[in-house]
C-alpha positions in Angstrom: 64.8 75.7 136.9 65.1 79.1 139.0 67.5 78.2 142.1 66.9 81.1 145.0 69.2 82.4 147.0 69.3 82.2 150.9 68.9 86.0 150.7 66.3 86.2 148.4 64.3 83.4 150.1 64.7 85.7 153.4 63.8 88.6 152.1 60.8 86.7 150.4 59.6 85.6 153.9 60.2 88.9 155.3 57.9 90.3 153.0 55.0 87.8 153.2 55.2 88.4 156.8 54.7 92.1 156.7 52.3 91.5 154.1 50.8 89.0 156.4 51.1 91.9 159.8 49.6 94.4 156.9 46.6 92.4 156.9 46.1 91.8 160.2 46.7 95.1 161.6 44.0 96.3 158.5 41.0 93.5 160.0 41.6 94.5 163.4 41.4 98.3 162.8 38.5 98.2 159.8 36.1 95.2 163.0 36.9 98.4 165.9 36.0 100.9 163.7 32.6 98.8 163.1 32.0 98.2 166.5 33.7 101.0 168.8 31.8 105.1 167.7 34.7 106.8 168.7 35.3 109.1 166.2 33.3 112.3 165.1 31.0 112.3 162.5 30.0 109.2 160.0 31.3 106.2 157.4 29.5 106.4 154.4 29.4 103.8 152.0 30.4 105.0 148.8 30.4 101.2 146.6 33.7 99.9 147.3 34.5 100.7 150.3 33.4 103.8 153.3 34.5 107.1 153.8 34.7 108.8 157.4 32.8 112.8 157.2 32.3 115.1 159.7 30.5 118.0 159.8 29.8 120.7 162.1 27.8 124.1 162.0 25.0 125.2 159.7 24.5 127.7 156.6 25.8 127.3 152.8 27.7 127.2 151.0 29.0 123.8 152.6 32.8 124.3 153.4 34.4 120.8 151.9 38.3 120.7 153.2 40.8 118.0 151.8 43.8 117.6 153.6 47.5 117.2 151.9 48.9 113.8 151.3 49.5 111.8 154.5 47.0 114.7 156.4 43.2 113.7 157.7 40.4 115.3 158.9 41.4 116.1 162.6 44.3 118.6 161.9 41.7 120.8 161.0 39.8 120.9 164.1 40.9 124.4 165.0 39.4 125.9 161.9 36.2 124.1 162.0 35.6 125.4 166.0 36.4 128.7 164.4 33.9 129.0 161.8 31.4 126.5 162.8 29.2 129.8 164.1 29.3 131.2 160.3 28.7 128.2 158.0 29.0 124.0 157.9 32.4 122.9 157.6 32.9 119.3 156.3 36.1 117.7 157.0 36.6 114.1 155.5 39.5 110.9 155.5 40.2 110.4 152.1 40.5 106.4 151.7 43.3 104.7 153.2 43.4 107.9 156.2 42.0 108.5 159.3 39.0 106.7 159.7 38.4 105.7 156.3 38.6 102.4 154.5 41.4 101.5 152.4 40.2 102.3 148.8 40.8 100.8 145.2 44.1 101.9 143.8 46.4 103.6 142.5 45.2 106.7 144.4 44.8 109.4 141.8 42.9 112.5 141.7 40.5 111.6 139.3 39.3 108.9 142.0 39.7 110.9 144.7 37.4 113.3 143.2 34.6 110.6 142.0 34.7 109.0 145.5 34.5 112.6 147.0 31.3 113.4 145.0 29.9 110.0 145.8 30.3 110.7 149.3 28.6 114.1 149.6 25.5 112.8 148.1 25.3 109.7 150.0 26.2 112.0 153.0 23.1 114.2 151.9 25.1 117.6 151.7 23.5 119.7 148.6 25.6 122.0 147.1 27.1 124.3 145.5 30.3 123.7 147.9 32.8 126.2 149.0 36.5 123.7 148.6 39.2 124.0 150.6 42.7 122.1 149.6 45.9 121.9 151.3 48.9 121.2 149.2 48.2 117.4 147.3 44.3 118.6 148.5 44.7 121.4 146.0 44.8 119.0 142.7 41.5 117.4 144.1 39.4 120.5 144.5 40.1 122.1 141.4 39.7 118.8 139.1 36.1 118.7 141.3 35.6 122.4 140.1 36.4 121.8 136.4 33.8 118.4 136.7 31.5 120.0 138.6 31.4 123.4 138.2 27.8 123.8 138.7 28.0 122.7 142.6 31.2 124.6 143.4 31.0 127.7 144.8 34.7 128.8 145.5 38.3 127.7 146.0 40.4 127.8 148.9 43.9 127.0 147.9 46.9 126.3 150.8 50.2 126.5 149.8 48.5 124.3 147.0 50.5 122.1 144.9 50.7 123.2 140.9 49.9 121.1 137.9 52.8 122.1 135.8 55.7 121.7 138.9 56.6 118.4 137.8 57.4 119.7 134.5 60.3 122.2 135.6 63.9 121.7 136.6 63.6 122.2 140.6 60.7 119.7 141.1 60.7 117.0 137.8 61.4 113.4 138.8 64.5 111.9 138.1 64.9 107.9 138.3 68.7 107.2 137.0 69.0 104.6 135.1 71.8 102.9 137.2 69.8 103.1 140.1 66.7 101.0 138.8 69.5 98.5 136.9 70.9 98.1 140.4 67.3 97.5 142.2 65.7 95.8 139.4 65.8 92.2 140.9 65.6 93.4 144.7 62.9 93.7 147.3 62.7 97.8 148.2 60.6 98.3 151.5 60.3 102.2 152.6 60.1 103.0 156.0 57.5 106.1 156.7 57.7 107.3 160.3 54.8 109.8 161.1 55.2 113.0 162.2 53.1 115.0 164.3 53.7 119.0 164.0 54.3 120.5 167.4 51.3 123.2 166.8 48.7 119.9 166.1 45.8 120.3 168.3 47.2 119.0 171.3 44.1 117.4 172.8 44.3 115.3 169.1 47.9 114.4 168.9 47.8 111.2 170.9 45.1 109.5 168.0 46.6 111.3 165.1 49.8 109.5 165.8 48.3 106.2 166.2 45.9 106.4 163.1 48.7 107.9 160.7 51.0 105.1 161.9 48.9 102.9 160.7 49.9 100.5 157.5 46.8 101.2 155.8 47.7 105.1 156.0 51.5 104.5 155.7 50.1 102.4 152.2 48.2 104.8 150.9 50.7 107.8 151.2 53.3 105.9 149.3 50.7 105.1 146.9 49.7 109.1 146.8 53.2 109.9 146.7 54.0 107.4 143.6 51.3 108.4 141.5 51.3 111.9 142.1 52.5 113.2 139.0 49.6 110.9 137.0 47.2 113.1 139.3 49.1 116.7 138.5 48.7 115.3 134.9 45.2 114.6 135.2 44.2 118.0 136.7 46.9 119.7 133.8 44.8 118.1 131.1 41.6 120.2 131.9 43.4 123.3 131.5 41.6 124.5 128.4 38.6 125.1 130.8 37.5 129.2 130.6 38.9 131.4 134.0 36.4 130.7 136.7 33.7 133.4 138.1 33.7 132.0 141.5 35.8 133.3 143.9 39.5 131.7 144.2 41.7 132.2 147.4 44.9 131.8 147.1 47.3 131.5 150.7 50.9 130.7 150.3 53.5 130.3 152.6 56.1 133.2 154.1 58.5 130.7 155.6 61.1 128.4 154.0 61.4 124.8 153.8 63.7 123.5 151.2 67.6 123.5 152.2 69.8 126.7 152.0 71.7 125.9 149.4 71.7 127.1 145.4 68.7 124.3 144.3 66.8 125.2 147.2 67.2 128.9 146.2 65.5 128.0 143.3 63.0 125.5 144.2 61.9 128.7 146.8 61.7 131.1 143.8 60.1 128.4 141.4 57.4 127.8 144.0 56.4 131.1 144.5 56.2 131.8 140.6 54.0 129.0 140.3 51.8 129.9 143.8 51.1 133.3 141.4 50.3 131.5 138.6 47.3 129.8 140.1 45.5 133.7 140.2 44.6 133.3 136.8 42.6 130.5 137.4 39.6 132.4 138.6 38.8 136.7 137.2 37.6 136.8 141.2 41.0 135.4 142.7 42.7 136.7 146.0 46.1 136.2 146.8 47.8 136.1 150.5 51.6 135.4 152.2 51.6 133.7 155.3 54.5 134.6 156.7 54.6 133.2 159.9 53.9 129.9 158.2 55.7 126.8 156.8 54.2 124.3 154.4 51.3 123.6 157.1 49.8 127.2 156.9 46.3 125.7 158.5 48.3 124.4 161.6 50.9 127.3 161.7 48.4 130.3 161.4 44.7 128.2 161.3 43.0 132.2 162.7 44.2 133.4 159.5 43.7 130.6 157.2 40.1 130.7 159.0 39.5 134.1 158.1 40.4 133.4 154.7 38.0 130.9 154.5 35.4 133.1 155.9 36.2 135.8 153.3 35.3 133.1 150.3 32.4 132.5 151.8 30.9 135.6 151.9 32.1 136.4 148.6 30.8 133.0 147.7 27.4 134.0 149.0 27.1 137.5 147.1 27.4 135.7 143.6 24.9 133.2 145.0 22.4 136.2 146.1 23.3 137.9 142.6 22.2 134.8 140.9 19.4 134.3 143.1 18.4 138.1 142.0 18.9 137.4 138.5 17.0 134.5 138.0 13.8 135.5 140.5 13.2 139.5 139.3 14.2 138.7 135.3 17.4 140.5 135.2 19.7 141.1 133.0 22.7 143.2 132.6 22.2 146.1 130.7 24.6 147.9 128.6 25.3 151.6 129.1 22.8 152.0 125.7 20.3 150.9 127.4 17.0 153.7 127.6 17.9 155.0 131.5 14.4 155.1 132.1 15.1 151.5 132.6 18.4 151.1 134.1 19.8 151.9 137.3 22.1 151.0 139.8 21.3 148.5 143.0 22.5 151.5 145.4 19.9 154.1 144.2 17.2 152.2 146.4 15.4 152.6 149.1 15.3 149.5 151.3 13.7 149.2 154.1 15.9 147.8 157.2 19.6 147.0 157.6 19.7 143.7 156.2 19.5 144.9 152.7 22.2 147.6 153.6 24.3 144.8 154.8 23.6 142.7 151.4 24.9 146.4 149.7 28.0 146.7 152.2 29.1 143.4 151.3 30.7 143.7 148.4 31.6 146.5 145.9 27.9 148.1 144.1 26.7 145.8 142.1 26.6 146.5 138.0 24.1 148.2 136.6 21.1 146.4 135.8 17.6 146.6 133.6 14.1 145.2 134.8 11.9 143.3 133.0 9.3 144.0 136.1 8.1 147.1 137.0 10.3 149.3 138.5 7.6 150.0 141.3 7.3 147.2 142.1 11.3 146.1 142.3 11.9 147.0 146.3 8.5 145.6 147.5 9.6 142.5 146.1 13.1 142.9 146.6 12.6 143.2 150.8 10.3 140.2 150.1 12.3 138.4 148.3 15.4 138.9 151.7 13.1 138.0 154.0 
């Protein structure tokens, strides 16, 4: 027979009633969510449970932007007013944040990402998608890209967290042994107090407190936190995928953050040697410093990190015009053998008003290519084709 403790049979009732607080403070917020449309944009149903998306602006590719652990869709409300003139920019509350449903657990990437597809086709936005990940957000949009590469059209990275940090001595995990012998039997409750950057939107900071306060997002960032070295090793075991065409942009912070003392010397040095790593992941990659930033670079600099954005976009949309090209005149590429009666070089055309000099200015000339049409033929159809 197993004779409790007056300590253990308080901490026991301490914990039922939290757990019991937990579930009441999760009914209350999931029936005024149902009935009070306060908050931008939609819940989508994705099976188990509904995701909150909001969208704003119009042209493709679709700008997707996952937010870091314990982040949600409003801290990004600068950078969608700045580019929702250009393109659509998605924002979305992975489950558990914001105004999203708790989801099934643990929280990993490779859920995160099947949820995340879900949603966008429940949500009725076609690809390809233009991804944008800040920090833990950075796992999720590449594991998307290496499933679906097919409906991703670039990478945004932000001070992105790496597959392989766990594995070196600044960042690894340590759990001595003492310390779980000596909490083995006990009841471990973390506190998580919020906390709101000064430079948040200001006209959002009074709701961002209250919904990241919540236990349902408090829950769900321990649980991101716990298992997030299952989700770096998740995204590490599709590394033997080829180096992407689609452009990559890389933006890392200029300003530090871990302490000033001989590990954090190193953990600074070891991040930025595994920021420049990431470059290799695309043969079309950009990298940038942030300097005036800390680890929030979107809330720190958001004109720049909008610009960036912007930038990946419109290289995003040359490859799509390319392919677009390719596919609709017959093209191929054409090696410097080829008869040069038949090849030539996008630039020596004609064209006939400023948006195909535009399409040209873009981007560096485009390689040379041979026609399967008739050459005569090629800028008739090729002004048609713009228009």
């Amino acid at each position: 027979m197993t004779i409790w403790s007056k300590e253990t049979i308080r901490s026991a009732k301490h914990l039922i009633l939290l757990l019991l607080l937990c579930i009441s403070c999760l009914t209350t917020s999931n029936n005024s969510q149902a009935k009070d449309k306060s908050y931008p944009g939609k819940l989508i149903n994705v099976g188990t449970h509904r995701l909150h998306i909001n969208c704003v602006g119009t042209g493709t590719p679709s700008v997707i932007i996952d937010s870091g652990i314990g982040g949600f869709s409003l801290e990004w409300f600068k950078i969608q007013n700045n580019l929702a003139n250009d393109v659509r920019v998605c924002t979305y509350d992975r489950a558990g944040y914001g105004w999203s449903d708790l989801g099934p657990r643990p929280r990993t990437t490779t859920r995160i990402v099947k949820e995340l597809r879900t949603l966008l086709s429940e949500a009725k936005i076609p690809g390809p998608y233009l991804l944008v990940g800040h920090s833990f957000g950075g796992y999720n949009i590449r594991y998307f890209a290496s499933e679906y590469p097919e409906l991703t059209a670039g990478l945004v990275l932000i001070d992105s967290s790496h597959p392989q940090q766990f594995n070196t001595e600044e960042f690894k995990r340590i759990e001595p042994k003492e310390k779980t012998k000596k909490y083995k039997n006990s009841i471990n409750i973390r506190l998580i107090r919020p906390i709101i950057a000064d430079n948040y939107p200001h006209q959002k900071k009074r709701i961002a407190y209250r919904l990241m306060s919540s236990m349902k997002s408090i829950s769900t960032l321990m649980n991101e936190m716990d298992f997030m070295e299952v989700s770096a090793q998740q995204l590490a075991g599709r590394k033997d995928q080829q180096p992407y065409k689609f452009p990559v942009i890389i933006i890392t912070r200029g300003k530090r953050v871990w302490a000033n003392n001989e590990l954090g010397d190193r953990r600074e040095q070891q991040w930025t040697t595994l920021q420049n790593d990431m470059e290799s992941i695309s043969l079309n990659s950009d990298h940038f410093f942030a300097y005036d930033s800390g680890h929030v670079v979107h809330l720190d600099q958001p004109n720049l990190v909008s610009e960036n954005i912007l930038l990946a976009v419109n290289k995003s949309r040359v490859q799509m015009l390319e392919k677009e090209l390719f596919k609709k005149f017959d093209i191929r590429q054409a090696s410097y053998s080829t008869t040069p009666s038949f090849t030539t070089s996008a630039t020596e055309f004609k064209f006939y008003d400023n948006r195909q000099e535009a399409f040209l200015n873009l981007n560096e000339p485009l390689p040379q290519i041979m026609f399967h049409t008739k050459l005569g033929h090629f800028a008739d159809d090729f002004a048609s084709f713009l228009h």
